[in-house]
N, C-alpha and C positions, 0 to 999 in steps of 0.2 A: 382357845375356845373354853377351859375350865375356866382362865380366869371371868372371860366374860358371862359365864354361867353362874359364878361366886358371886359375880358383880351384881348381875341383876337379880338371886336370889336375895342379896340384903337388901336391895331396894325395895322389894316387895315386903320381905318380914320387917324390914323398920320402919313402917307406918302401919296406922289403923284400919287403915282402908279395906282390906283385905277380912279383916274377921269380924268387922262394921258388917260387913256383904251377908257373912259366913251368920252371925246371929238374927239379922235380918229375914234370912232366908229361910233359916233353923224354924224362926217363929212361921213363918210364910207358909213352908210346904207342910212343918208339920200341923197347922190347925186346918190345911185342905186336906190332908191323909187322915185325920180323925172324923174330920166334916164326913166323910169319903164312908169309911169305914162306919160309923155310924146310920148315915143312911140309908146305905145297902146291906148294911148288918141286923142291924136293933130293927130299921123299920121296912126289911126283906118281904115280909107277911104283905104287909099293907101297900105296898108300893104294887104287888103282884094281884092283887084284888082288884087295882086299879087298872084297865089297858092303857088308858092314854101316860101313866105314869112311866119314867123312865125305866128299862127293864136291865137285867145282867144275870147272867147263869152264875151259879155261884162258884164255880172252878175258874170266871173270869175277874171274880172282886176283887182276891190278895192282887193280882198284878195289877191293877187300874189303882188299887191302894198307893202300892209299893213308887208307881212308876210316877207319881204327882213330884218327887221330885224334880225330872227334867219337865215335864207336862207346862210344869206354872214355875218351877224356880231355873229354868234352865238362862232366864237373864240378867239372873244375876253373876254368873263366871263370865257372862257375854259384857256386863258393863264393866266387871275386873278387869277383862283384856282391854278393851277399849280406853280406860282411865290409866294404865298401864303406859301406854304412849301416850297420852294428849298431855296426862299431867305435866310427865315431862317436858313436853312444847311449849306449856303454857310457865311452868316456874323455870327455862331454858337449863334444865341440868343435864339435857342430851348434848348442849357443847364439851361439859369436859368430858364427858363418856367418850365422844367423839373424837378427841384428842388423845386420850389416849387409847381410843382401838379407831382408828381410821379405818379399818372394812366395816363398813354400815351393815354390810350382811353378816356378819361375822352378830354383832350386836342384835338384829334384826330374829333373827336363829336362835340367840341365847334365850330372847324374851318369850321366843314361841314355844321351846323346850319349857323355859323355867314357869310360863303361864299355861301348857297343858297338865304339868304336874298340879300347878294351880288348882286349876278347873276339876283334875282326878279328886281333891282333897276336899271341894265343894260337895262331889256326887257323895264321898263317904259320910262327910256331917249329914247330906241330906237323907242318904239311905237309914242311918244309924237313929233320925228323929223318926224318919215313915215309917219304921222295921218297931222302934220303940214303942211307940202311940196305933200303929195301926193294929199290927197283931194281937195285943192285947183286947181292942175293941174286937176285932173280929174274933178274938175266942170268947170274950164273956157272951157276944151275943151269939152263940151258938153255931158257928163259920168256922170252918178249915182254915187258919193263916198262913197254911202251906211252906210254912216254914222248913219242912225236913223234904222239901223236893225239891233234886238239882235245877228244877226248871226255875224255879224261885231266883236260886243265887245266881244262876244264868245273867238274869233282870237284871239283878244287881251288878254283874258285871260289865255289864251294856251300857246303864245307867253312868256307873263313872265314865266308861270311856267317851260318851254321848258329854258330858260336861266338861270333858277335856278338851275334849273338838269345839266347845261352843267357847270358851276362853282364847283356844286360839283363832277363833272366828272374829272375837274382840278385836284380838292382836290386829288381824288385818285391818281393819273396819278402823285402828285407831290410826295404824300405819297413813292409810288415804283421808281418812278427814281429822284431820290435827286438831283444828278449834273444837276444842272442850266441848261449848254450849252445843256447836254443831251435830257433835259427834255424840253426845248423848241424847239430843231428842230426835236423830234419824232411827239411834238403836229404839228408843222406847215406841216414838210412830209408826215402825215396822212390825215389833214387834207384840205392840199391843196393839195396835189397830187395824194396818195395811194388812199382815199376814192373816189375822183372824176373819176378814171382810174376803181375803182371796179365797183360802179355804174354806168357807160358807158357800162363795160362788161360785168355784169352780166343782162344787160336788152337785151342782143339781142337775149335768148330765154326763155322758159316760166319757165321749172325748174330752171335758175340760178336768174332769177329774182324773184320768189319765194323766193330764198337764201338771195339775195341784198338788201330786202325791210328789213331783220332785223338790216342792218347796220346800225352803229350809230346814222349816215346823215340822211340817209331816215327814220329811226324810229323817230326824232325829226321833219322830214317833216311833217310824217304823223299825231304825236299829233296836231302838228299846225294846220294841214289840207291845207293849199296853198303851193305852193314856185314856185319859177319862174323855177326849173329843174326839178320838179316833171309834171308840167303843159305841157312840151313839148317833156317830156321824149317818147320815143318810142321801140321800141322790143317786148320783153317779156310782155304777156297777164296777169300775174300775178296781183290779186286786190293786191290795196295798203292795210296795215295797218290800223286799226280802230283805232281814234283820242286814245283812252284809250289805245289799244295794244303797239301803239306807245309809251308811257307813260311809260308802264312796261317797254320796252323794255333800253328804255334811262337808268329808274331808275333799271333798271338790270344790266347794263352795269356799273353805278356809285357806286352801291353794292358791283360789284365783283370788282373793280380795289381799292377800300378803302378797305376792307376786304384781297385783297393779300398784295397789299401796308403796312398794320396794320399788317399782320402777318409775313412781311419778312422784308423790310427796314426799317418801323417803329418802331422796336421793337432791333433795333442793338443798342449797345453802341456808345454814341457819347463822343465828347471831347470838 
């Protein structure tokens, strides 16, 4: 198992792919955590002047700040996992792996370990750009950044663990659909369309929103505990998720897609 853990750590650090994701992301979450911070900061007055304008107490801003890391960038460790296996199907470098460690699960295991650390090292670049650009915005505009509350770094620990689940969530997702092209526009249709379109409609009454809160998105919301669509969501009376429930939930979801993936695609003959 070390070996195959060695193995597929350099597989990951000898390509670009991985910090392509990681500067992508960097850029991504932190111009919505300042977006964030700025609007409910700088323009707090005026937004609260307005009723129909979007509202937030101001003990709820730093974390809805902080939390746009998984909120908007959590798919990007989900396309790392995912690319993680397909690439190898598509350029066949899972034959010699496979040769030399004949237990597919043995290999299967390594990539899910070695791509949850992954996904850990995403949430801290993304923490480390939101924590850098938000706080500052939220103190010049005259906002608690809440930086010296343990509830704070809580978030932050949530945060990474929510991005490690969501890499090994990849892992599965690449395990069952192998073809590349496939497998990246089911992640990005779901993820930016279908799930956004479910959680809109399943909140506009109370039993479909009861339904909604165990989807993907919002189970990942809810370990976090912030995001900036759970904060303004409206409809269905439905409590969210306990930060923990949230947690199974995620890590249920990345069970069962490695476990079908492991016992259908990953176990066919390759060439």
């Amino acid at each position: 198992m070390i070996a195959a853990l060695r193995s597929e750590t350099l597989k990951l650090t000898s390509t670009r792919l991985w910090w392509v994701l990681v500067l992508i992301m960097v850029g991504y979450v932190g111009f919505t955590a300042a977006l964030l911070a700025g609007l409910f900061g700088a323009l707090g007055d005026q937004l609260a002047a307005q009723p129909d304008a979007p509202q937030l107490p101001p003990e709820m801003i730093p974390p809805v700040v902080y939390s746009a890391v998984t909120a908007v960038g959590y798919v990007f460790p989900l396309i790392l996992g995912t690319l993680a296996i397909t690439s190898e199907v598509r350029y066949q470098t899972l034959t010699p792996t496979f040769l030399a460690q004949p237990r597919r699960g043995r290999v299967l295991a390594a990539k899910l370990v070695v791509l949850a650390g992954a996904g850990a090292v995403f949430g801290v670049f993304g923490l480390i750009v939101t924590l850098g650009l938000g706080a500052p915005i939220l103190t010049a505009t005259g906002n608690d950044a809440a930086l010296g509350e343990s509830a704070t770094w809580a978030l932050a620990g949530r945060v990474v663990l929510a991005m490690a689940l969501w890499a090994v969530i990849g892992v599965g997702v690449g395990s069952l659909i192998q073809n590349q092209v496939a497998a990246i526009i089911t992640v990005l249709a779901f993820t930016q369309f279908v799930e956004p379109i479910l959680r809109l409609g399943t909140s506009i009454w109370d039993w479909t929103a009861a339904v909604g809160r165990f989807l993907p998105g919002a189970a990942s919301d809810a370990l976090v505990g912030s995001s900036i669509f759970t904060s303004f969501a409206g409809g269905g009376s439905a409590d969210p998720l306990e930060w923990w429930q949230g947690g199974l939930v995620l890590l249920g979801v990345a069970a069962a897609v490695s476990i079908v993936g492991y016992l259908t695609a990953w176990r066919r003959d390759i060439t």
